[in-house]
C-alpha positions as CSV (number, residue, x, y, z in Angstrom):
1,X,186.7,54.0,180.1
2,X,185.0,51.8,177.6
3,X,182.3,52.5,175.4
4,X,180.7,55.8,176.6
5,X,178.5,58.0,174.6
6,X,177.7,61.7,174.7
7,X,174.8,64.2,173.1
8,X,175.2,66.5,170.9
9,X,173.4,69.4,169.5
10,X,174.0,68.4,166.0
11,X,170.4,66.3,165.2
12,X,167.9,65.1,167.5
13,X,169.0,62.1,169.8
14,X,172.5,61.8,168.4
15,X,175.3,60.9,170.4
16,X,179.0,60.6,170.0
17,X,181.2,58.1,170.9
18,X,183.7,59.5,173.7
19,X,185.2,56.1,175.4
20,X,187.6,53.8,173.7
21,X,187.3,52.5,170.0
22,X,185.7,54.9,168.0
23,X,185.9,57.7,169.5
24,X,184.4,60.9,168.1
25,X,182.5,58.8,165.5
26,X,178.1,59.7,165.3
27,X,175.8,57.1,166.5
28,X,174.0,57.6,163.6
29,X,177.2,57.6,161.5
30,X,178.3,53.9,162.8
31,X,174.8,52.5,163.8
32,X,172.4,53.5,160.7
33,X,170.2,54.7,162.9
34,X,169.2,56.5,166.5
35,X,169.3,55.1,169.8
36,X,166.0,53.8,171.5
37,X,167.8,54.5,174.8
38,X,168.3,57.9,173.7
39,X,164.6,58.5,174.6
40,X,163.6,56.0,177.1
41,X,166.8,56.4,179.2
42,X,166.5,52.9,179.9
43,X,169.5,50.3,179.6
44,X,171.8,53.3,179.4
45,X,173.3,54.1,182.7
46,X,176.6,52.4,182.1
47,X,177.5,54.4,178.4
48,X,175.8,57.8,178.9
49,X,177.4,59.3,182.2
50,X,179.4,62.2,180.6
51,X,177.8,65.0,179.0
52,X,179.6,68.9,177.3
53,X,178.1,71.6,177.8
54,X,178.8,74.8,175.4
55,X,177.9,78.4,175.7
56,X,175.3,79.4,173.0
57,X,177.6,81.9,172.5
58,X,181.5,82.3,171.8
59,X,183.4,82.9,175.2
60,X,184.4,86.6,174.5
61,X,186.4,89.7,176.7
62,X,184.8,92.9,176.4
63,X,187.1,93.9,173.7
64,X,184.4,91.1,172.2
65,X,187.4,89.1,171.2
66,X,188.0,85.1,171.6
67,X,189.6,84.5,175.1
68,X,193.2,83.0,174.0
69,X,193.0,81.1,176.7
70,X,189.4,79.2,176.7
71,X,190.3,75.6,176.4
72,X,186.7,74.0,175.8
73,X,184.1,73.2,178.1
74,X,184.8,70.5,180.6
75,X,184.0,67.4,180.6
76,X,181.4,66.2,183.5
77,X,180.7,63.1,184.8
78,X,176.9,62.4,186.2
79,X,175.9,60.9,188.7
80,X,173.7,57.5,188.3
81,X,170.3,58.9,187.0
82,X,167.0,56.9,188.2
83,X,164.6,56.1,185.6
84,X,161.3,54.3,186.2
85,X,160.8,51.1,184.5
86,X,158.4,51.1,180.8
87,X,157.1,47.7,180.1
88,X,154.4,46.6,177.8
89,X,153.3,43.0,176.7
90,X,153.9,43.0,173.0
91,X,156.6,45.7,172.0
92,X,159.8,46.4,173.6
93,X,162.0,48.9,173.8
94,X,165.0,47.8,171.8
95,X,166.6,49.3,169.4
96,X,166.5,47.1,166.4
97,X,170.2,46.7,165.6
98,X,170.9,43.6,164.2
99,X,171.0,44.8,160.1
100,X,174.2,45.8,158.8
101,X,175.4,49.4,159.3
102,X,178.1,50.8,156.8
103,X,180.8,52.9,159.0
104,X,179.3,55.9,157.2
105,X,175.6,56.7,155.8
106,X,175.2,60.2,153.5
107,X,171.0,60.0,153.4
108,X,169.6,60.5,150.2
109,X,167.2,63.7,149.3
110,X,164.2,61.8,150.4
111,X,165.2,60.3,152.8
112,X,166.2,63.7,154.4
113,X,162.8,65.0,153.8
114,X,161.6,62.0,155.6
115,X,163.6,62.7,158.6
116,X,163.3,66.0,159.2
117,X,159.6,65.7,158.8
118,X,158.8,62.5,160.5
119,X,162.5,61.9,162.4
120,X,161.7,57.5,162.7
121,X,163.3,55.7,165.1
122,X,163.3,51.8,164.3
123,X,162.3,49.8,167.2
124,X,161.9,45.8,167.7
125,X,158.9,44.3,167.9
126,X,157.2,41.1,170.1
127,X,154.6,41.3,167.7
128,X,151.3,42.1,168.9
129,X,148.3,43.7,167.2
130,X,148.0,47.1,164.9
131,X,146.6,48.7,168.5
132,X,149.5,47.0,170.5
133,X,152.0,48.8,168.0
134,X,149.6,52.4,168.0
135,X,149.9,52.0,171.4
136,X,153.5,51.5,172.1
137,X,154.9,54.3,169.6
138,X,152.4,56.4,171.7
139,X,154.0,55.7,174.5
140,X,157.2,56.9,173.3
141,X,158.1,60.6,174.3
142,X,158.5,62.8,171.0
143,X,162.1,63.6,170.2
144,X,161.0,67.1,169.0
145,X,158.7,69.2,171.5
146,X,155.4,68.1,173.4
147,X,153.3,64.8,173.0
148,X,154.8,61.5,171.8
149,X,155.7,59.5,169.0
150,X,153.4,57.9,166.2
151,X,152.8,54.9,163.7
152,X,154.9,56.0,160.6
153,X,152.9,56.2,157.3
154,X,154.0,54.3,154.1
155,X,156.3,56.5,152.7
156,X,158.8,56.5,155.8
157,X,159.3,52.9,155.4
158,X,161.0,53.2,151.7
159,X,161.4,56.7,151.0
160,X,163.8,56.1,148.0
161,X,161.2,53.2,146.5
162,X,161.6,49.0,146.8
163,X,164.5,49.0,144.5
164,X,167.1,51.1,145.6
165,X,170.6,48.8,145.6
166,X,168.9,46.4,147.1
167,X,168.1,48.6,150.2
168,X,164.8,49.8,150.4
169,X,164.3,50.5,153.7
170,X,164.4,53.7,156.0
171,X,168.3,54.4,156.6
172,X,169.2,52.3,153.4
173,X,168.3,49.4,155.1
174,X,168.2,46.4,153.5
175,X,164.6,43.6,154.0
176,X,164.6,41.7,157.0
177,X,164.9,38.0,156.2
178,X,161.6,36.2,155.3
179,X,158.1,37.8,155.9
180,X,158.0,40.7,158.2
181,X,154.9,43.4,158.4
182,X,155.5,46.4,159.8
183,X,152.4,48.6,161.0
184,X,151.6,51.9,159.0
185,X,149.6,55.2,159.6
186,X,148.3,55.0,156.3
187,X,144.7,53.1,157.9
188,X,143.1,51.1,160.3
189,X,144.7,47.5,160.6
190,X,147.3,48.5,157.7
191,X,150.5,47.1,157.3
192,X,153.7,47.2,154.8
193,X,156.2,44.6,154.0
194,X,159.3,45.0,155.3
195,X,160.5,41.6,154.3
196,X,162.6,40.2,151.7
197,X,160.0,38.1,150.2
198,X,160.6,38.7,146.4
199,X,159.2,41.8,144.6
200,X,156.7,42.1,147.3
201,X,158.9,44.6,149.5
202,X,157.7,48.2,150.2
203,X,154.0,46.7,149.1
204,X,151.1,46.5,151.4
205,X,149.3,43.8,152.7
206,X,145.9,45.1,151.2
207,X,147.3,46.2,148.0
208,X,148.6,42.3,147.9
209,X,145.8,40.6,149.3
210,X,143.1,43.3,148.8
211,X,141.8,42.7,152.7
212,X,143.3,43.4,156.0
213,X,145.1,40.6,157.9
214,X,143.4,38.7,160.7
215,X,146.6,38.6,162.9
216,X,146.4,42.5,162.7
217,X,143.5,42.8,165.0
218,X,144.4,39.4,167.4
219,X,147.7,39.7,167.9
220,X,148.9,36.1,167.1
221,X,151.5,35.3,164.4
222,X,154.3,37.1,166.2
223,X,157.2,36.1,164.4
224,X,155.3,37.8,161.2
225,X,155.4,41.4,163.4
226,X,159.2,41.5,164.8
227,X,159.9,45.2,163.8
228,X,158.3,48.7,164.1
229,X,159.0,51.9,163.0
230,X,157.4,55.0,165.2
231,X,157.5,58.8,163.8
232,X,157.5,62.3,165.2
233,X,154.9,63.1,162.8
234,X,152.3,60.7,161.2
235,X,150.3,62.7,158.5
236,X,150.4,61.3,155.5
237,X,152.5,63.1,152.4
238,X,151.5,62.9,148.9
239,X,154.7,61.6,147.8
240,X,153.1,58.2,149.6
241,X,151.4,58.6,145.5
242,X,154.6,58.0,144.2
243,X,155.5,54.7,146.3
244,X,152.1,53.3,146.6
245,X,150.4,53.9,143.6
246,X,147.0,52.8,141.6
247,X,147.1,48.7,141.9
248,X,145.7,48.6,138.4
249,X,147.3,51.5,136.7
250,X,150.8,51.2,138.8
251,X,153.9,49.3,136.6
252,X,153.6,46.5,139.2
253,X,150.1,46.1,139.2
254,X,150.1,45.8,142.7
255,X,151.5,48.8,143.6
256,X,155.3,49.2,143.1
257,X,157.4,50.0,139.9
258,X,160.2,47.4,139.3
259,X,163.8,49.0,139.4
260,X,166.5,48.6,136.7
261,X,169.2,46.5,136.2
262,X,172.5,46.9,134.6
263,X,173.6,43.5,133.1
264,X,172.2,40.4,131.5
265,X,174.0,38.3,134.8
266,X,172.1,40.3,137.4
267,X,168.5,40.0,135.7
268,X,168.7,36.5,135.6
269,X,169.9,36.0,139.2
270,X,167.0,38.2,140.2
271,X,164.8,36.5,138.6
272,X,165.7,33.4,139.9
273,X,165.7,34.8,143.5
274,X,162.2,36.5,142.8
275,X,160.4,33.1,141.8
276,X,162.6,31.0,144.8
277,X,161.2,33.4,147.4
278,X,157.6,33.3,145.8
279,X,157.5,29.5,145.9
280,X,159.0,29.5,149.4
281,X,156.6,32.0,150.3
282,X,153.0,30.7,148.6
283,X,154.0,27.5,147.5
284,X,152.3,27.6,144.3
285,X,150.8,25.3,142.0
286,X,149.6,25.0,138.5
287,X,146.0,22.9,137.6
288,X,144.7,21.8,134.8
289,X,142.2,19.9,133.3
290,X,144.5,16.3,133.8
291,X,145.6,18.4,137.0
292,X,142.9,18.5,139.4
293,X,140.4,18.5,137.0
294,X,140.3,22.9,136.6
295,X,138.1,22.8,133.4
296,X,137.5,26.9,133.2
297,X,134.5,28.3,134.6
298,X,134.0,31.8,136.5
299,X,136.7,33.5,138.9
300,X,134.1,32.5,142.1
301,X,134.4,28.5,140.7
302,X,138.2,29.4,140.9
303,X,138.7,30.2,144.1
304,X,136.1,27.4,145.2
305,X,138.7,25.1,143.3
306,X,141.5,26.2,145.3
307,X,139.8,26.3,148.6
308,X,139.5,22.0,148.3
309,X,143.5,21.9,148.5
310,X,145.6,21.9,151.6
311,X,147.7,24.7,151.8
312,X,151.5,24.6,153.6
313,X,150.1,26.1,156.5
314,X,147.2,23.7,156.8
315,X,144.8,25.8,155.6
316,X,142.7,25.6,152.6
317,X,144.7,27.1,149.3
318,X,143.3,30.3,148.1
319,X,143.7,31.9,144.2
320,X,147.0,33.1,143.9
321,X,147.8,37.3,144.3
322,X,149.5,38.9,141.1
323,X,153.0,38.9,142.4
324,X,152.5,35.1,142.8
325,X,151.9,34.9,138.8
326,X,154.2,37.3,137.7
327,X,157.1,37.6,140.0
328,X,159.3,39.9,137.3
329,X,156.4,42.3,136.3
330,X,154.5,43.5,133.5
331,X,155.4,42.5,130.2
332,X,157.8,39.4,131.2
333,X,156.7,35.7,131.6
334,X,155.1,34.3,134.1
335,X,156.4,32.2,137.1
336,X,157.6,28.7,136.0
337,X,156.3,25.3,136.9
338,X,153.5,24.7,134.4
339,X,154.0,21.9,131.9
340,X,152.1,23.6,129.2
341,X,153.3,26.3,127.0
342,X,150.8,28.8,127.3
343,X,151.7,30.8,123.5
344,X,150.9,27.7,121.9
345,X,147.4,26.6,123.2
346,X,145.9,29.1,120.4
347,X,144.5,32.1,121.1
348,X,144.7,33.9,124.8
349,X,145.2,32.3,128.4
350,X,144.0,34.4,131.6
351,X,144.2,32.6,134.6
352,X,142.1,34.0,137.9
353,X,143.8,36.4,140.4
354,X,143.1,36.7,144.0
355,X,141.7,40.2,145.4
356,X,139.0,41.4,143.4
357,X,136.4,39.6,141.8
358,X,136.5,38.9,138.2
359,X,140.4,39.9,138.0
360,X,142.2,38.1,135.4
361,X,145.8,38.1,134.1
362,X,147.0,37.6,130.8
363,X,149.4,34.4,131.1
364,X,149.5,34.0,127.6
365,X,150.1,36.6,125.0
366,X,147.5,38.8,122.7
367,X,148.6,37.6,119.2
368,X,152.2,38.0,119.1
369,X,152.3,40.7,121.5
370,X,154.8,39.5,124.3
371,X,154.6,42.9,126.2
372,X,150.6,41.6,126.7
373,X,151.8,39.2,128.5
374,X,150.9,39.8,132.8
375,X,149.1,42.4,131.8
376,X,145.5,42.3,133.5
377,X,142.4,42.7,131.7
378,X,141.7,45.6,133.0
379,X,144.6,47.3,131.6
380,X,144.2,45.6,128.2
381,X,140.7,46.1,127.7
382,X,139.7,48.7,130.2
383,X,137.1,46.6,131.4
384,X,136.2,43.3,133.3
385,X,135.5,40.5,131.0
386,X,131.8,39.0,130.9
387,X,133.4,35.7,130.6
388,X,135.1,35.6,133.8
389,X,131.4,35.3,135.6
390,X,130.8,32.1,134.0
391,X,131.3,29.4,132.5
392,X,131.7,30.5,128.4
393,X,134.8,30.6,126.7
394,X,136.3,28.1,128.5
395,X,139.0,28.1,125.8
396,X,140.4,31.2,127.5
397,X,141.3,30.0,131.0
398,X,142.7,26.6,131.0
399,X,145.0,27.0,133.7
400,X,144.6,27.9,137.2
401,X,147.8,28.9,140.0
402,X,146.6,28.3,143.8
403,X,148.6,29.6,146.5
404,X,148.9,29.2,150.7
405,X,147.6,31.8,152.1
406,X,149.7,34.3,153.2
407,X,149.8,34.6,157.0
């Protein structure tokens, strides 16, 4: 009879396969996920017209002994339901299948938590605004109970942290290709990346950019918004702490601790990924005094030097975020594509950061100190340095990185 699938009682909108190839395999187990259809009915005539039913309790005779002769429940075909038609203009109702699903997935400890707390269901997206997406998971019937579905808040997205063998995302997922923001719970206008871009997966766009996006609010950039993830439950836990973090106390520095790796091979082909994804991503570049004439004055003069450049995206180039600078972390060099070797200029080089005012990084080294190195000031000093509000010390910040903005 083909593919057909049936519910069970086993976990909240899971089905089993009953028709031919596959059969008696999860949803969940072969998919990575639950079915959209599952709760919208829609699209599912065809695969969902045979249902079991079960007593709650075992069929007994009065001697309250099993019948030997209770076979099962039968199987019952029903009829062609009718299901009224659920449209909207920027998110539809999809189930967002197209990463690849391993024939069986055993869910971590947090992510368990996750689900039975918050239950997502990953949808795809036409990419409208934060409201559009508020909207649309609102419109989706809760799986558990009364009222509907929600935004998901941070910590639903990577439960097990950015790092996890390579698949970060709810359900072991691994980044969508390229840049992809998902909406979030966590505030107005507020949105994680989903994306493979880098070390910047798992982060949010304020913690990178340190405001909210324009797109967020209008609705244009689509292809920037092609996935969403709604929740049964949208408070916020404080485990989101342990994922999000403080941007200037945080490993990352902008919000995310780096995982480990095991071998020599693997760091430098991560590496080499992280800074191929940054440049394809902000398409950096280096100035200096015989490059565009940067001759060191204050972090505002920085990012009015930037802002004279055409970015890729035909807009004016902006200061470059931290993850743009320091691809690999803390402590570890900074991106390539400088001609100047930044140890031996004497003394310190901080370079201007985008975000906050007056944020420096250290892309030099304090002495011979190389753990100094993409450190901020901040976390060196404790402080914000007087120097980076004008024009003194110009000895200190020859060098300057400006980026594309980030759409």
């Amino acid at each position: 009879m083909g593919e057909s699938w049936s519910a069970v009682i086993d976990s909240a909108n899971d089905w089993v396969q009953v028709g031919e190839g596959g059969a008696c395999n999860l949803y969940s187990e072969t998919e990575k996920e639950l079915p959209s259809w599952g709760i919208t009915g829609e699209n599912n005539e065809e695969i969902t017209r045979h249902i079991m039913c079960c007593r709650f309790d075992p069929l007994t005779d009065n001697n309250d002994t099993p019948q030997s002769n209770a076979s099962g429940p039968p199987l019952v075909t029903l009829p062609e339901p009718q299901h009224d038609e659920m449209g909207t203009d920027s998110v539809n109702t999809e189930t967002d299948d197209d990463k690849p699903m391993s024939a069986q997935l055993s869910l971590t400890s947090l992510e368990t938590r996750v689900q039975d707390k918050h239950h997502p269901v990953w949808f795809r997206s036409k990419g409208g605004s934060y409201d559009d997406a508020k909207s649309f998971c609102e419109s989706m019937p809760s799986i558990h109970g009364k009222g509907t579905l929600h935004l998901c808040p941070l910590l639903a997205f990577c439960p097990n942290g950015p790092d996890t063998e390579s698949k970060p995302l709810y359900l072991q997922r691994e980044p969508y290709e390229g840049v992809q923001w998902a909406p979030i719970s966590n505030g107005d206008n507020q949105w994680v990346m989903i994306g493979d871009i880098a070390d910047l997966t798992c982060k949010t766009y304020a913690s990178i950019n340190h405001h909210p996006p324009k797109w967020g609010k209008d609705g244009s950039s689509p292809q920037l918004k092609e996935h969403i993830l709604c929740c049964e439950n949208n408070i916020n836990d404080n485990a989101i702490a342990t994922i999000q973090g403080d941007s200037e106390n945080s490993v990352s520095d902008s919000g995310l601790q780096l995982g480990s790796i095991s071998s020599t091979s693997q760091v430098d082909t991560q590496k080499e990924e992280a800074e191929t994804s940054i440049i394809n991503t902000f398409n950096p570049t280096w100035f200096d005094a015989d490059t565009g004439g940067w001759t060191g004055g204050s972090h505002s003069e920085a990012s009015k030097f930037c802002q004279q450049f055409e970015g890729s995206h035909g807009l004016p180039m902006q200061l470059c975020p931290y993850a743009a600078y320091c691809p690999h972390g803390p402590s570890h060099e900074v991106i390539s594509g400088h001609d100047a070797n930044f140890d031996e200029e004497g003394g310190e080089q901080w370079a201007p950061v985008f975000g906050k005012s007056n944020h420096w990084v250290m892309i030099g080294k304090r002495g011979t100190n190389k753990s100094t190195t993409c450190l901020s000031h901040e976390q060196l000093t404790g402080e914000e340095p007087t120097w980076g509000l004008d024009w003194s010390e110009k000895e200190k910040k020859k060098h300057v990185m400006c980026c594309s903005p980030l759409q």
